[in-house]
mmJSON file of the N, C-alpha and C atoms, coordinates in Angstrom:
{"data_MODEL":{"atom_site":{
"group_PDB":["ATOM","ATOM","ATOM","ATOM","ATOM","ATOM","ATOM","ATOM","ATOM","ATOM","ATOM","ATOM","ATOM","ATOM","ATOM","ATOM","ATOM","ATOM","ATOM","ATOM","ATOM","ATOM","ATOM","ATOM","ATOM","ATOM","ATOM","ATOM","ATOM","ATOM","ATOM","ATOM","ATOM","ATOM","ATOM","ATOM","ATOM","ATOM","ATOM","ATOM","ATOM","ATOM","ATOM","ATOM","ATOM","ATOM","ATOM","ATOM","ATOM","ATOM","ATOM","ATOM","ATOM","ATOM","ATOM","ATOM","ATOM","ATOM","ATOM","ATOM","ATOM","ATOM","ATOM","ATOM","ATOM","ATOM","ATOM","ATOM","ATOM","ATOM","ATOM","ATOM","ATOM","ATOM","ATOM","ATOM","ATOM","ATOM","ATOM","ATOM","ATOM","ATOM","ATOM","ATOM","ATOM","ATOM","ATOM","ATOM","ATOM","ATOM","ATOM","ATOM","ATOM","ATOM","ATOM","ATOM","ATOM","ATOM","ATOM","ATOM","ATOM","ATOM","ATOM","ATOM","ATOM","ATOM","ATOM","ATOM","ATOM","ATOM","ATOM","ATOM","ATOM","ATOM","ATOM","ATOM","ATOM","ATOM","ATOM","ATOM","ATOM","ATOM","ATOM","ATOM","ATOM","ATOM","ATOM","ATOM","ATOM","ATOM","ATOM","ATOM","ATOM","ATOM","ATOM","ATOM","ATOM","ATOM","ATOM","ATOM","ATOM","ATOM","ATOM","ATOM","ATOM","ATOM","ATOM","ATOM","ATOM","ATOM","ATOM","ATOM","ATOM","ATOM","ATOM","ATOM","ATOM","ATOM","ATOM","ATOM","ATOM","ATOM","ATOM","ATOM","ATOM","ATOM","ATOM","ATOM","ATOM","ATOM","ATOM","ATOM","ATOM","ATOM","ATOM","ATOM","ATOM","ATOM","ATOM","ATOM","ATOM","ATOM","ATOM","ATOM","ATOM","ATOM","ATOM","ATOM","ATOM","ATOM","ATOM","ATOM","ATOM","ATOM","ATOM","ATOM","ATOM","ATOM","ATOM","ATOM","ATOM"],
"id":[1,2,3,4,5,6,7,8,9,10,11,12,13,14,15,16,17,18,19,20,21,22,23,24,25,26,27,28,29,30,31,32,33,34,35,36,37,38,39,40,41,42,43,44,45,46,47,48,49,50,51,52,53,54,55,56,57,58,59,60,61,62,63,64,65,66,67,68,69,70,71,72,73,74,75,76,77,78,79,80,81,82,83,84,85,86,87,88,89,90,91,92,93,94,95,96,97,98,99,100,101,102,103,104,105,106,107,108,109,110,111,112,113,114,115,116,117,118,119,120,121,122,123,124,125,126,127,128,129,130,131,132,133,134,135,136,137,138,139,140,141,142,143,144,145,146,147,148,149,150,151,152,153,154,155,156,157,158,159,160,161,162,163,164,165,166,167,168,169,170,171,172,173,174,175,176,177,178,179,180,181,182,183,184,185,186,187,188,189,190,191,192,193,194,195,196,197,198,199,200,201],
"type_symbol":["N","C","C","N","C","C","N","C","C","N","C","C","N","C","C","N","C","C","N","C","C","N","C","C","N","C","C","N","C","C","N","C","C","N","C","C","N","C","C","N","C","C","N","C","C","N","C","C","N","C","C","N","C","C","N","C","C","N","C","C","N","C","C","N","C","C","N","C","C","N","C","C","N","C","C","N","C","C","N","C","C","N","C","C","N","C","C","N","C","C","N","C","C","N","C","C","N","C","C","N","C","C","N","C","C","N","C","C","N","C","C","N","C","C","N","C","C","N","C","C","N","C","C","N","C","C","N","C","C","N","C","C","N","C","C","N","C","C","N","C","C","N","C","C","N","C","C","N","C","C","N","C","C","N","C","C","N","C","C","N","C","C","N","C","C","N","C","C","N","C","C","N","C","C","N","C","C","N","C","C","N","C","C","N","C","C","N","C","C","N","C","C","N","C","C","N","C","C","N","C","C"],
"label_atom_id":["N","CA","C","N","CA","C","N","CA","C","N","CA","C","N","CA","C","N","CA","C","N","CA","C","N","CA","C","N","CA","C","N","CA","C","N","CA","C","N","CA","C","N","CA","C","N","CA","C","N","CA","C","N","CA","C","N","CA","C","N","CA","C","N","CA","C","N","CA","C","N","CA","C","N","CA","C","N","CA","C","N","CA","C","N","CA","C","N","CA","C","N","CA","C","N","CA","C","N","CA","C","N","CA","C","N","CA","C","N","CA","C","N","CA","C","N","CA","C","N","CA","C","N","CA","C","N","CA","C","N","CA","C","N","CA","C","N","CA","C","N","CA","C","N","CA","C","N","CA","C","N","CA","C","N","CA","C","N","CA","C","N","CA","C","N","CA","C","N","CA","C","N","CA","C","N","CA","C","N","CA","C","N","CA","C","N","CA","C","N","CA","C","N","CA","C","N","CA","C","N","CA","C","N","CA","C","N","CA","C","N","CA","C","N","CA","C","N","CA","C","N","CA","C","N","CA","C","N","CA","C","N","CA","C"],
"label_alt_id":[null,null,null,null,null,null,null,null,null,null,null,null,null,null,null,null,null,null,null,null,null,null,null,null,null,null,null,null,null,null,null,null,null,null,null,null,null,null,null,null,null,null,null,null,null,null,null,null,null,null,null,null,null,null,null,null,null,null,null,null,null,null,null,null,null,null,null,null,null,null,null,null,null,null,null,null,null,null,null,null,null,null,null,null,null,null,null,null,null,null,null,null,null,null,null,null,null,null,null,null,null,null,null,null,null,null,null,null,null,null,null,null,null,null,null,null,null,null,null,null,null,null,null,null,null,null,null,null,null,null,null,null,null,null,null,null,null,null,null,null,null,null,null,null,null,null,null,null,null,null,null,null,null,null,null,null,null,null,null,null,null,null,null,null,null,null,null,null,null,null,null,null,null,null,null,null,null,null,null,null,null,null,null,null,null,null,null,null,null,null,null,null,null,null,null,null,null,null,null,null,null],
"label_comp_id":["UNK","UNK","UNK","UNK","UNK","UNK","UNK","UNK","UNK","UNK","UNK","UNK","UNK","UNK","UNK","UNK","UNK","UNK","UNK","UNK","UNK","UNK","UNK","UNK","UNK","UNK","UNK","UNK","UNK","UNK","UNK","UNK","UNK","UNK","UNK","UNK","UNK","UNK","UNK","UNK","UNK","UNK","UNK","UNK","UNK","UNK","UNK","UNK","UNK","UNK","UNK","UNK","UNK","UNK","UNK","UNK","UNK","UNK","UNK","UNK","UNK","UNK","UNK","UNK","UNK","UNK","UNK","UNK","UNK","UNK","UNK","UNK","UNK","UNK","UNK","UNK","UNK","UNK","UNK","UNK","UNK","UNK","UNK","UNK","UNK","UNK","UNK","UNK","UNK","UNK","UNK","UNK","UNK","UNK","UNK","UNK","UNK","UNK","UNK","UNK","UNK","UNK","UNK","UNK","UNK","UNK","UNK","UNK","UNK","UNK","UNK","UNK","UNK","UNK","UNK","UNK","UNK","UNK","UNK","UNK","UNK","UNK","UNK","UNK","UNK","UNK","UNK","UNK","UNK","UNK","UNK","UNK","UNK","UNK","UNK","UNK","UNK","UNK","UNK","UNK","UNK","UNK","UNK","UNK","UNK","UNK","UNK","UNK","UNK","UNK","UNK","UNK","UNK","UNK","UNK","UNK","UNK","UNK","UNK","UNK","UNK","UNK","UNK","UNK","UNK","UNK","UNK","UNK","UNK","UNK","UNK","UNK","UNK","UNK","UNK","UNK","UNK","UNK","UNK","UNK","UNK","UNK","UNK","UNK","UNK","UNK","UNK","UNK","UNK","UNK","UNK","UNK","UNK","UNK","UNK","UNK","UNK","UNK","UNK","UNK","UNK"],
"label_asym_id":["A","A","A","A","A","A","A","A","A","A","A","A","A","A","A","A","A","A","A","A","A","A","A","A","A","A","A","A","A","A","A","A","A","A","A","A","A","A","A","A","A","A","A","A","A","A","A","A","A","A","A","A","A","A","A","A","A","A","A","A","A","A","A","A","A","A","A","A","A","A","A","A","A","A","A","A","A","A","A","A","A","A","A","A","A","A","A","A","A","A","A","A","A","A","A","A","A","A","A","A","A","A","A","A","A","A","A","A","A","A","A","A","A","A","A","A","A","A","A","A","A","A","A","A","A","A","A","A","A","A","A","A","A","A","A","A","A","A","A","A","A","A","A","A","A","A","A","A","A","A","A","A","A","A","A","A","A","A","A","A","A","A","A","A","A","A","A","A","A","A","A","A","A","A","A","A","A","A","A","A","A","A","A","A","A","A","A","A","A","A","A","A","A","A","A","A","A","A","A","A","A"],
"label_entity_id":["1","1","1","1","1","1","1","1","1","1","1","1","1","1","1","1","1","1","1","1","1","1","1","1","1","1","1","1","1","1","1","1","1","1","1","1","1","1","1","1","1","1","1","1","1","1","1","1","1","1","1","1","1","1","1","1","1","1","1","1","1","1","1","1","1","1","1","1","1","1","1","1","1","1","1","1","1","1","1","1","1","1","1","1","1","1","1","1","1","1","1","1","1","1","1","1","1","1","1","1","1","1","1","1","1","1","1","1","1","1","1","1","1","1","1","1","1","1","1","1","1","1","1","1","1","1","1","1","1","1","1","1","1","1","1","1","1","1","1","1","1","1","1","1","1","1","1","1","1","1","1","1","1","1","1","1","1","1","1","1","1","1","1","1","1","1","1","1","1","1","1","1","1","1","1","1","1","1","1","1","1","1","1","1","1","1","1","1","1","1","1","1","1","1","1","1","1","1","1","1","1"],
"label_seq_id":[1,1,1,2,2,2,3,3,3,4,4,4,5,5,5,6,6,6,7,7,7,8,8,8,9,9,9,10,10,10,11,11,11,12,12,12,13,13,13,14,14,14,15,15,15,16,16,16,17,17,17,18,18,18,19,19,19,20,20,20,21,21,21,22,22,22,23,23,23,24,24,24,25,25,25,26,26,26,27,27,27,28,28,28,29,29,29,30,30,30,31,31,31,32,32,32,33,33,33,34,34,34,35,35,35,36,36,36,37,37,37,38,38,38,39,39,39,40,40,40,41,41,41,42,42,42,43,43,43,44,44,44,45,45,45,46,46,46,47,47,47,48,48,48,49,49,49,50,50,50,51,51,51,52,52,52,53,53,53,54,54,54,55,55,55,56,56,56,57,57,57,58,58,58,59,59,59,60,60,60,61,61,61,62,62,62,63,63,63,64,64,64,65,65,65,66,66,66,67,67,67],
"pdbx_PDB_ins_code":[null,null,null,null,null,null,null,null,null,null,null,null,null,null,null,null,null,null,null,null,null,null,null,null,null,null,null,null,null,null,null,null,null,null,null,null,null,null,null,null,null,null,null,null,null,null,null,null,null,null,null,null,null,null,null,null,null,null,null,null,null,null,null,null,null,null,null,null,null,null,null,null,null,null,null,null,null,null,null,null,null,null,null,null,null,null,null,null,null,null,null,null,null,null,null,null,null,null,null,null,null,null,null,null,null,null,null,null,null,null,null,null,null,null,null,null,null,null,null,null,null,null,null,null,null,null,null,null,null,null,null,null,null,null,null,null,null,null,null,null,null,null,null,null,null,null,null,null,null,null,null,null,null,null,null,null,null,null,null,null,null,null,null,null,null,null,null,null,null,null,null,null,null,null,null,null,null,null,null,null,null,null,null,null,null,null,null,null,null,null,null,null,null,null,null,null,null,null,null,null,null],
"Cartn_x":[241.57,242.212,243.048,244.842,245.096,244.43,245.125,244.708,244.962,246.147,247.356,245.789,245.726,244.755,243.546,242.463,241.355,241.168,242.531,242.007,242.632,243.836,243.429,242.172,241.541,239.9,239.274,239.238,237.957,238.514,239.585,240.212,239.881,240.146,239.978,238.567,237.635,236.172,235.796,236.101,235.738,235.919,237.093,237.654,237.376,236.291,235.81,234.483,234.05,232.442,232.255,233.104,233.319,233.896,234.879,234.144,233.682,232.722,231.728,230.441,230.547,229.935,229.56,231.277,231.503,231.699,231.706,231.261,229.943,229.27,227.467,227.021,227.759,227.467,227.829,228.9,229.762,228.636,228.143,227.496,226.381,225.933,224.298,224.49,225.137,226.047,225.797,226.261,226.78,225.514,224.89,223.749,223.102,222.697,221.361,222.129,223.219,223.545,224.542,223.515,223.71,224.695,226.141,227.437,227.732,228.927,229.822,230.153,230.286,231.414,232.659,233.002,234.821,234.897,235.825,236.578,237.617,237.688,238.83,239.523,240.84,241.876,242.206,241.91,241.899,241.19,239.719,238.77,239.629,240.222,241.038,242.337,243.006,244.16,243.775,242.412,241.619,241.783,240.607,240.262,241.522,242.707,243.619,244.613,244.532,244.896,243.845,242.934,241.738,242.147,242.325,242.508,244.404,244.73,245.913,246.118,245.034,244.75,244.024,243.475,242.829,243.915,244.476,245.572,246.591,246.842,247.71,246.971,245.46,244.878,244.756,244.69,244.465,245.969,247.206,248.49,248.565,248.247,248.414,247.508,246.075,245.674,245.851,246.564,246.72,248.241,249.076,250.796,250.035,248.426,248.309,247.471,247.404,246.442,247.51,248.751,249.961,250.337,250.513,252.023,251.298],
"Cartn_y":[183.96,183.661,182.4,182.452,181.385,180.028,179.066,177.754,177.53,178.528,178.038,179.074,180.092,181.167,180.712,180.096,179.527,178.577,178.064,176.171,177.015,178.083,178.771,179.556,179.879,181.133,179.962,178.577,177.954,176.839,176.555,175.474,176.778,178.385,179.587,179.412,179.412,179.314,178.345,177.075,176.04,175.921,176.706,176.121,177.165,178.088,179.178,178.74,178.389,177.799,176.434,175.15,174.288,174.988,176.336,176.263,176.837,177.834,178.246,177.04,176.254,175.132,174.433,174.291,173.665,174.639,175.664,176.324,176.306,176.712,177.022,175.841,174.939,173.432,172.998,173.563,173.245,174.615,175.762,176.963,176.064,175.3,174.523,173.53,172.675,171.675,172.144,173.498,173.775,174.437,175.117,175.402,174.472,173.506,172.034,171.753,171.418,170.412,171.357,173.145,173.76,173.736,173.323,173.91,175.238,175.266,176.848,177.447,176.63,176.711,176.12,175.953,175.93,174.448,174.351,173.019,172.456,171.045,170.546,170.354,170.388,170.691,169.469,168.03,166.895,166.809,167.691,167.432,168.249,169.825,170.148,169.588,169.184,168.268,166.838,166.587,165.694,166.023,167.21,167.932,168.382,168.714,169.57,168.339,167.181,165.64,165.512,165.576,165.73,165.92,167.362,168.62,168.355,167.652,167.251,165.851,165.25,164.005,164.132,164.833,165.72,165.857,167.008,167.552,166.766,165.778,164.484,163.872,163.617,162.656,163.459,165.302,165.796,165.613,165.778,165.8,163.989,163.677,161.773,161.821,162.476,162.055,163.012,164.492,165.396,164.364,163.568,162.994,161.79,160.874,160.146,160.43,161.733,162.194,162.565,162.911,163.623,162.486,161.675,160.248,159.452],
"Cartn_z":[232.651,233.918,233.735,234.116,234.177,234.696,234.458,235.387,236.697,237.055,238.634,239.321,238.794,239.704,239.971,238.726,238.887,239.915,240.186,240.537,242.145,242.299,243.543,244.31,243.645,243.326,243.878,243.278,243.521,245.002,244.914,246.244,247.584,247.656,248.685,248.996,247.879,248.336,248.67,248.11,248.685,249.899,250.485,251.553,252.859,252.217,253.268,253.576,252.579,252.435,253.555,253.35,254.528,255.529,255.989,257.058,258.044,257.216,257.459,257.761,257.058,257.392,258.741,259.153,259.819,260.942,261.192,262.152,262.962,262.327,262.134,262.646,261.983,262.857,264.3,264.368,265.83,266.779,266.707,267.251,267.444,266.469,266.742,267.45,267.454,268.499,270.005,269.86,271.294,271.905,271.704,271.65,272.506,271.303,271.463,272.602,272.968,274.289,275.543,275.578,276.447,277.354,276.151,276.734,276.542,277.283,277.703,276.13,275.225,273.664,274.336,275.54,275.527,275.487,273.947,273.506,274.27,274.296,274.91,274.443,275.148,273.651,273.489,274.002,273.051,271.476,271.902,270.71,269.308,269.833,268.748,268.732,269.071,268.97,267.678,267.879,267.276,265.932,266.051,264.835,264.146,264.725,263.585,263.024,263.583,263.118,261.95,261.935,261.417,259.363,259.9,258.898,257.796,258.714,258.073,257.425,258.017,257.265,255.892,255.996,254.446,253.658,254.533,253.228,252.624,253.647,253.012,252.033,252.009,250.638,249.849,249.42,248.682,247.722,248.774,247.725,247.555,248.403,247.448,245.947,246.083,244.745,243.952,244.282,243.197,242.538,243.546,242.913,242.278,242.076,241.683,239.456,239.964,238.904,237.929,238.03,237.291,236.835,237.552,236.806,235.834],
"occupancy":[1.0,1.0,1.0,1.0,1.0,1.0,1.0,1.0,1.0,1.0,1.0,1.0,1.0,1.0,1.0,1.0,1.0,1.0,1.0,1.0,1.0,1.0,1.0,1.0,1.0,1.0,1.0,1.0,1.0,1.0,1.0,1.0,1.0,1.0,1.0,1.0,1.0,1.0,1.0,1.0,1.0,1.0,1.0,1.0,1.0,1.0,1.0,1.0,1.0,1.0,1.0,1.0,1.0,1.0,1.0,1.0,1.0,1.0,1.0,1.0,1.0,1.0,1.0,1.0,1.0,1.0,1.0,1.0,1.0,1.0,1.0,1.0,1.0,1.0,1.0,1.0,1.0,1.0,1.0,1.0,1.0,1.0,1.0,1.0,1.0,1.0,1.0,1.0,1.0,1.0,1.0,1.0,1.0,1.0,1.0,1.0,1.0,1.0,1.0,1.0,1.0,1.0,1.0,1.0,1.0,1.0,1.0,1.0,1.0,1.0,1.0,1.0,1.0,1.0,1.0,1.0,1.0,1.0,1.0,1.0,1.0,1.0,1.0,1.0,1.0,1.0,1.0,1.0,1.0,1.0,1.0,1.0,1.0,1.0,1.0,1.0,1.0,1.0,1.0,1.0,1.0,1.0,1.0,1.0,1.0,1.0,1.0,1.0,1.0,1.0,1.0,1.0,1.0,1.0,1.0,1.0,1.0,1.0,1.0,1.0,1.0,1.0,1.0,1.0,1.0,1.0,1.0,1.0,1.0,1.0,1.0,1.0,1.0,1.0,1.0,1.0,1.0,1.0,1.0,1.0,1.0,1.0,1.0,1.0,1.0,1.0,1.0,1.0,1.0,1.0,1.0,1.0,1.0,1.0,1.0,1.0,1.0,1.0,1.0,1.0,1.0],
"B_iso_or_equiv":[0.0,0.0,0.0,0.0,0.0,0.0,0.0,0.0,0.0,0.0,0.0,0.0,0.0,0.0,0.0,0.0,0.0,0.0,0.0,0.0,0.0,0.0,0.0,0.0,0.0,0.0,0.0,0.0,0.0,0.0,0.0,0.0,0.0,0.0,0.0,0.0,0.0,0.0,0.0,0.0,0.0,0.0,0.0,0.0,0.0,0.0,0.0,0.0,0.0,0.0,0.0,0.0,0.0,0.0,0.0,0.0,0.0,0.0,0.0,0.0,0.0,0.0,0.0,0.0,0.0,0.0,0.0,0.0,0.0,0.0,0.0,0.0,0.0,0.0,0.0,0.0,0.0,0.0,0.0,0.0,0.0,0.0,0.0,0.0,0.0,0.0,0.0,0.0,0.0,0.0,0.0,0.0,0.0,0.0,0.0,0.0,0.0,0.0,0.0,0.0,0.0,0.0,0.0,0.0,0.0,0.0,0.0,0.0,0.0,0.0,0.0,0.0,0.0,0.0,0.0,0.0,0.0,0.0,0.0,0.0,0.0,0.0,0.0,0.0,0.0,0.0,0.0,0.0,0.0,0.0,0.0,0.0,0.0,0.0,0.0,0.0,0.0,0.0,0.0,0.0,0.0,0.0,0.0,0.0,0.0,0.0,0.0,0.0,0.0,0.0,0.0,0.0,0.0,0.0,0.0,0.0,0.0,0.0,0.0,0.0,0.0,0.0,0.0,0.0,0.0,0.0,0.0,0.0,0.0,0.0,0.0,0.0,0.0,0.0,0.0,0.0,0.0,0.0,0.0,0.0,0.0,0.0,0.0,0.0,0.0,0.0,0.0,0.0,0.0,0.0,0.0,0.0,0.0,0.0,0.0,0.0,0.0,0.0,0.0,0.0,0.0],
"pdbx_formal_charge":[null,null,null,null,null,null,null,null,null,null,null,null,null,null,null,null,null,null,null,null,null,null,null,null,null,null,null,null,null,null,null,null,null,null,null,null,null,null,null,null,null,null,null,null,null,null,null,null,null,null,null,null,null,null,null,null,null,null,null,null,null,null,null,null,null,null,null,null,null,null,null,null,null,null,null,null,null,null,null,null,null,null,null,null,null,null,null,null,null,null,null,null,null,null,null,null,null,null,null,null,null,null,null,null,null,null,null,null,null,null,null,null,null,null,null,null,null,null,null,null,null,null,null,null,null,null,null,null,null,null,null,null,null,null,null,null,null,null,null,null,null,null,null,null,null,null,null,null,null,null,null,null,null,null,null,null,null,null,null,null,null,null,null,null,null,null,null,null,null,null,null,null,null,null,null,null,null,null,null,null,null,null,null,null,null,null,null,null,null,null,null,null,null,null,null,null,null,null,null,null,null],
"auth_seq_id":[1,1,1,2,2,2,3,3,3,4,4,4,5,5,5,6,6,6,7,7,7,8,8,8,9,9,9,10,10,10,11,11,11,12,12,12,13,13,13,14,14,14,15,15,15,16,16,16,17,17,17,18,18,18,19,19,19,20,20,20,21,21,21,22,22,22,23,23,23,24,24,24,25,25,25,26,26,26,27,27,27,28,28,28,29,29,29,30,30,30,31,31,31,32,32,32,33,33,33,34,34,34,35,35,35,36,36,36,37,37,37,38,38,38,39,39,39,40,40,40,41,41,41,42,42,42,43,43,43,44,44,44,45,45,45,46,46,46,47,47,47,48,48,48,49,49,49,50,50,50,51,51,51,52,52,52,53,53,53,54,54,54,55,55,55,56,56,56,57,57,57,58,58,58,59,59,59,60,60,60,61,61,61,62,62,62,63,63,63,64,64,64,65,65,65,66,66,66,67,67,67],
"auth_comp_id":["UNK","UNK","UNK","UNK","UNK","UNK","UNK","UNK","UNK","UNK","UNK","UNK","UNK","UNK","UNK","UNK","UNK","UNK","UNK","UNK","UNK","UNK","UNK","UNK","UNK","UNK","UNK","UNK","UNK","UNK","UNK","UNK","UNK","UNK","UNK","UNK","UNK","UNK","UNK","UNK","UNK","UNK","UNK","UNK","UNK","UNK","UNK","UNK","UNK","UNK","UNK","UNK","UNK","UNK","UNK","UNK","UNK","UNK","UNK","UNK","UNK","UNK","UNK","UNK","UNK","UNK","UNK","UNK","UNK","UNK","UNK","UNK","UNK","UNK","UNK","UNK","UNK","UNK","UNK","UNK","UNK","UNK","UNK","UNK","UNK","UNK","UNK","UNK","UNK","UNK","UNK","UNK","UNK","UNK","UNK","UNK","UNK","UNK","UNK","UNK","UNK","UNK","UNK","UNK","UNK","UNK","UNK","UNK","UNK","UNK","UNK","UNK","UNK","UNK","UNK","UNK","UNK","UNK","UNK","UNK","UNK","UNK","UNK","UNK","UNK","UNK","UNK","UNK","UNK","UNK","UNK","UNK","UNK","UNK","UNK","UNK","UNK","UNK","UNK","UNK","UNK","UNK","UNK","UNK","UNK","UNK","UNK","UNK","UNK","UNK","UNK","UNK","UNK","UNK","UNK","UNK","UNK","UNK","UNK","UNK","UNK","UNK","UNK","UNK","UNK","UNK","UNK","UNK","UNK","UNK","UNK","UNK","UNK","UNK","UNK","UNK","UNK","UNK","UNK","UNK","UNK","UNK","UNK","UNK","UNK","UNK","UNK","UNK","UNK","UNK","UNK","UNK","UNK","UNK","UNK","UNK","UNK","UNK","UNK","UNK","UNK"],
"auth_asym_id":["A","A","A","A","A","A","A","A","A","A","A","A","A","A","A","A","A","A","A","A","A","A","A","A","A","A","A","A","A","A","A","A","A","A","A","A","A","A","A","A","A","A","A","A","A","A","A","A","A","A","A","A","A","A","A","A","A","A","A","A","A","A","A","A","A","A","A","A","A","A","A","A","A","A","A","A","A","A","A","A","A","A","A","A","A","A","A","A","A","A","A","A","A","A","A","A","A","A","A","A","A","A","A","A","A","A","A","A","A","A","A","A","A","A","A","A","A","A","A","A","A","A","A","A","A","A","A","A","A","A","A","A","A","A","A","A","A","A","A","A","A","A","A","A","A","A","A","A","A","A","A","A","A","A","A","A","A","A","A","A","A","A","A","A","A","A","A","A","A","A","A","A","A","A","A","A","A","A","A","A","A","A","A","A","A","A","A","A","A","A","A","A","A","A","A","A","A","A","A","A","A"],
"auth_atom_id":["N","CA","C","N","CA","C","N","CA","C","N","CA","C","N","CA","C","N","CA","C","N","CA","C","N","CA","C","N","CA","C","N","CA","C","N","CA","C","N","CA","C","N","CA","C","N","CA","C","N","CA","C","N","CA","C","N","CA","C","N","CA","C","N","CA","C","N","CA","C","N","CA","C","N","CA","C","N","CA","C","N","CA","C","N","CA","C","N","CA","C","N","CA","C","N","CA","C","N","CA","C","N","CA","C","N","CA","C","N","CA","C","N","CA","C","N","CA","C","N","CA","C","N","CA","C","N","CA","C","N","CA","C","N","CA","C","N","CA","C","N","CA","C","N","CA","C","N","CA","C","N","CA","C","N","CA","C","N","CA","C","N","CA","C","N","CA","C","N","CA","C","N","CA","C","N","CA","C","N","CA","C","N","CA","C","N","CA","C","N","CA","C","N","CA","C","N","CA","C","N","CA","C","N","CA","C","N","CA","C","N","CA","C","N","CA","C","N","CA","C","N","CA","C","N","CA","C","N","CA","C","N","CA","C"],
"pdbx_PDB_model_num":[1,1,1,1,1,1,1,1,1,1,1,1,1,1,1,1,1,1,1,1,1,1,1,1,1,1,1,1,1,1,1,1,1,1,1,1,1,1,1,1,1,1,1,1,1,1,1,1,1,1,1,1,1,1,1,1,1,1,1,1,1,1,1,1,1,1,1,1,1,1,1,1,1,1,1,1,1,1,1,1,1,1,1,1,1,1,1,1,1,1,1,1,1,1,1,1,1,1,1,1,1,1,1,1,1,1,1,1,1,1,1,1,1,1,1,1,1,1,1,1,1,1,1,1,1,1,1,1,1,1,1,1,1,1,1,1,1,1,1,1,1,1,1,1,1,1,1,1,1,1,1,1,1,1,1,1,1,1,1,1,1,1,1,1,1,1,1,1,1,1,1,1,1,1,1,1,1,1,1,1,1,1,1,1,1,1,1,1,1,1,1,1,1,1,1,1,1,1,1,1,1]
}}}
């Protein structure tokens, strides 16, 4: 298996596995403190700030690992 495919194969699972994670967590969340499930859309407005703040440190240290 190339390298471009592997390091795709394993970044897809990784990235199903968190979040699945992070689901299961938010269902037990909601649960324990006998809310409706319905999010406010500040909290995802939050969260998808969140998720892009990630992806910005992943390409800063993949452009720091190359040079």
């Amino acid at each position: 298996m190339k390298h471009r495919a592997r390091v795709l194969l394993i970044g897809g699972l990784t990235g199903a596995l968190v979040g699945l994670v992070g689901a299961w967590l938010y269902v037990r969340m909601v649960r324990s403190n006998g809310r409706s499930g319905q999010t406010a859309p500040a909290e995802l407005i939050r969260l998808g700030l969140s998720v892009v703040g990630v992806l910005r440190q992943i390409v800063a240290l993949s452009r720091a690992l190359t040079i």
